[in-house]
N, C-alpha and C positions, 0 to 999 in steps of 0.2 A: 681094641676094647675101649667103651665109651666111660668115664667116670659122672657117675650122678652123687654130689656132694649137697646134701638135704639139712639146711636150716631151720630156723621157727617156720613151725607150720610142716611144712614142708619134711622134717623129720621124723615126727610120729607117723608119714605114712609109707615111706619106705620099706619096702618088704612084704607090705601088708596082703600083697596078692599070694604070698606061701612059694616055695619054692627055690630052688636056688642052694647055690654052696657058700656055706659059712669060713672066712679067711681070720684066724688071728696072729698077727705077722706081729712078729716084733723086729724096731726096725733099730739104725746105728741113733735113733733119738728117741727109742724109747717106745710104748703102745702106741696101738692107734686110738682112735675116739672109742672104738667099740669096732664089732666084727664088720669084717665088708663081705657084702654079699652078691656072689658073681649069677646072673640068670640072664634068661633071656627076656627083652621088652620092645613088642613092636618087629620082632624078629632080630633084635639087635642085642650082643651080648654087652652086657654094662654091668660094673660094678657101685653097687650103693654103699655107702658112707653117711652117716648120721654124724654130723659136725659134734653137736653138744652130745652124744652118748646117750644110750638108755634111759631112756627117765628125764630127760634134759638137765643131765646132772653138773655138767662143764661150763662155766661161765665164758663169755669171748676170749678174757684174759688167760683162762686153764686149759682151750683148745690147745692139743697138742699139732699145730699144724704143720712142721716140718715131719713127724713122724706119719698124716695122713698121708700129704703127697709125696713120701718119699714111696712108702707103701703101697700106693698109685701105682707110681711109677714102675714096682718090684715087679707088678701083677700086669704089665704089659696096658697099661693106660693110658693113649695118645691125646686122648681130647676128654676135657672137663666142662661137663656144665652143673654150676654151681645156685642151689637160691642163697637167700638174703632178704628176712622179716626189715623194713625200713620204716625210716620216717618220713615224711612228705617237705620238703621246704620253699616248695612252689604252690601256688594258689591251684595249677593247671594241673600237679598231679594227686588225684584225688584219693581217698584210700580205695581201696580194693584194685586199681589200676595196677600193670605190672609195666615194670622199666627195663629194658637193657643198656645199660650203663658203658660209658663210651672212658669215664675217666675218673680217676681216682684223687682225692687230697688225703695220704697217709698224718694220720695224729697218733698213730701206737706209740706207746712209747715202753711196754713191761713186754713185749714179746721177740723172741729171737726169730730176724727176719729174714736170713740165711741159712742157707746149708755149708756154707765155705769158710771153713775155719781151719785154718792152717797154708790157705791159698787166696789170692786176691783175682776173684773175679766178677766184673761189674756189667750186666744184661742192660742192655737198653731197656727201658720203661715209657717212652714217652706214648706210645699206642700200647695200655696197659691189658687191653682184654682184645684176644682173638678178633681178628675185621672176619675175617670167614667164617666164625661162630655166628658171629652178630650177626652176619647177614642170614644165616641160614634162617636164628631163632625170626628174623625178621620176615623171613617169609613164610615162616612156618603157621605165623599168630594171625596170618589173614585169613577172614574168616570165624576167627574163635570172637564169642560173643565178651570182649573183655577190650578196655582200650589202652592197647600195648603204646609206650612210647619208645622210641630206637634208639634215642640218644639221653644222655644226663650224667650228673658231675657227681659219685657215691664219694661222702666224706666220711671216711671212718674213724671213728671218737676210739680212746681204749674201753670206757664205760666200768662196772657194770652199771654207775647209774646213768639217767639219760639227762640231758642237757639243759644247763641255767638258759632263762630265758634270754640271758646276755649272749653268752656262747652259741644257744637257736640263732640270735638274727645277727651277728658274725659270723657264722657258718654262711648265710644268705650273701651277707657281702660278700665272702670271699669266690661266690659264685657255682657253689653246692646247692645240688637241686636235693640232695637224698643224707639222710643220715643213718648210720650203722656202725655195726661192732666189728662186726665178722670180716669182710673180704681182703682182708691185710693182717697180715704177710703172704697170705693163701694165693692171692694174685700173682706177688712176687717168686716166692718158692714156686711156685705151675714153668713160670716164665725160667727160672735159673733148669728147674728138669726136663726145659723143652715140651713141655707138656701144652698144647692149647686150651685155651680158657675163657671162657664167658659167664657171667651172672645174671640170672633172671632176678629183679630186685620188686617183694610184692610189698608196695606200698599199705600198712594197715593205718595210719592216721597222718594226722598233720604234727609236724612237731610242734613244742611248746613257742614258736612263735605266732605261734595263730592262736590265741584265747580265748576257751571256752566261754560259754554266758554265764555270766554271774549267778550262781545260785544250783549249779546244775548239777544232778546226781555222779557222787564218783562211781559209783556201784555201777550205772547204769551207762555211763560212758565204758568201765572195763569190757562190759558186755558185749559195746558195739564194736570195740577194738578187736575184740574174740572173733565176733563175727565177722567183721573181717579179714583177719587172718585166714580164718575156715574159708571165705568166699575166695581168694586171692590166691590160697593154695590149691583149689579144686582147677581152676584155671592157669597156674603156674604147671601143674603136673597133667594138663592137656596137651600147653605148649610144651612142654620138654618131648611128649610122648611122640606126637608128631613132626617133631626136629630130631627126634633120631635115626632114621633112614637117611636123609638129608645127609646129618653129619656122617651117617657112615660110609655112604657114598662120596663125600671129600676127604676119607682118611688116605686114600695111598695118594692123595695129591699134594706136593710139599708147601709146605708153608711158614714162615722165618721165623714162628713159634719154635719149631721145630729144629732151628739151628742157632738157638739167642747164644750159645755158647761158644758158638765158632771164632767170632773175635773178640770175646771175653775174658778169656785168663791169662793177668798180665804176668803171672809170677812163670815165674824158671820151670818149664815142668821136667827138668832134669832134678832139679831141687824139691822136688814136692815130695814126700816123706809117705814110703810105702803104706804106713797105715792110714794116713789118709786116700791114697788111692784105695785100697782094699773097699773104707770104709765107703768112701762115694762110688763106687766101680758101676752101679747102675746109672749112675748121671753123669761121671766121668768118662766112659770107655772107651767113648767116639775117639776122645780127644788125647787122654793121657795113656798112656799102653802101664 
């Protein structure tokens, strides 16, 4: 099963085709964002997840994200592909462009980025999002009238608000093409449940390092920013639609997603405390009996 995890934009259209079975899992961390809903798309069975909830009622910070992808995971979901409304921190990517993002600079600092508590184990991170994802989404977007970029650096700020124009061009130095809320800890937890992961990131502006013309309507900039979103998700939810087959044809092939946990967990697992097994036992089971 495919997971489709829907950000700005990209969330209010989830579902919107009718059909499908409504999931409310309660998990060992609590709800999920809102219901998930299992159907078919493209002949591919996937579960949708709406990140911010209903109404976009959940701010980055109140995403309950270890309880999404734990839930995921409940529901037999091998491979995620995730959006991500951003900001632009390159001149080259323009708004309504979409990026698949090769690397991550974590700046959370209010969200709990783990599932392992009560045991010490540490996943490699340094290739942060799926190569076999990427590549798929990368072949998928040839073609599509939209100018996909394959690689870029997503810094994720905790937010909610967005970035002093000091913090904009430090972000830049430190070599972040893209700015956002969302994709962390979401990355991380994918990566501790074995789960594959990739993000489609639709660029809707330039962040505050680039300076509007003096004088220019707020009003009439919020608009363009709308509209782009609107334009960026009609073409975010093309490419996804068309990398599904793709990705479902590489799921029984293994991939070290798939096994981040095998030389992972440095603690005693003679020592690890039955309710913690119980409670992790879908991300545990491989490993810990």
């Amino acid at each position: 099963m495919i997971g489709i995890i829907g950000g700005t934009g990209i969330d209010g259209s989830l579902g919107t085709s009718g059909g499908g079975e409504s999931h409310h899992l309660e998990t060992p961390f609590g709800p999920t964002s809102g219901p998930i809903i299992t159907r078919q798309i493209a002949g591919v069975t996937c579960a949708l997840l709406s990140r911010h909830g209903e109404g976009h009622l959940l701010s980055p910070s109140s995403v309950p994200f270890r309880a999404n992808i734990f839930a995921l995971k409940q529901l037999g979901v091998t491979h995620i592909l995730a959006s991500a409304a951003v900001g632009s921190l390159r001149e080259q990517i323009a708004p309504r462009d979409l990026v698949l993002p090769d690397q991550v600079i974590d700046k959370t600092y209010r969200r709990a980025g783990s599932f392992f508590d009560g045991l010490a184990a540490h996943v490699e991170m340094a290739t942060p999002f799926c190569s076999t994802l990427r590549g798929v989404l990368s072949e998928a977007g040839g073609g599509l009238p939209v100018h996909l970029h394959t690689r870029g650096t997503y810094l994720c700020m905790e937010g909610p608000q967005f970035s002093t124009r000091a913090e904009s061009e430090m972000h830049r130095a430190w070599g972040a093409d893209l700015v956002g809320m969302t994709i962390m800890p979401e990355a991380k937890l994918a990566r501790e449940a074995e789960i594959c992961y990739a993000a489609v990131a639709l660029a809707t502006d330039y962040d505050c390092w680039r300076p509007h013309s003096e004088g220019e309507d707020k009003l009439r900039l919020l608009e363009e920013i709308l509209g782009n979103v609107k334009a960026a998700t009609r073409n975010a939810l093309a490419l996804i639609e068309r990398a599904l087959p793709q990705v479902a044809a590489q799921a029984s092939r293994p991939c070290e997603c798939q096994s981040a946990l095998k030389l992972a967990i440095w603690s005693d697992r003679r020592l690890i405390a039955a309710e913690t097994r119980a409670r992790l036992q879908p991300i545990l089971a491989k490993y810990v009996s």
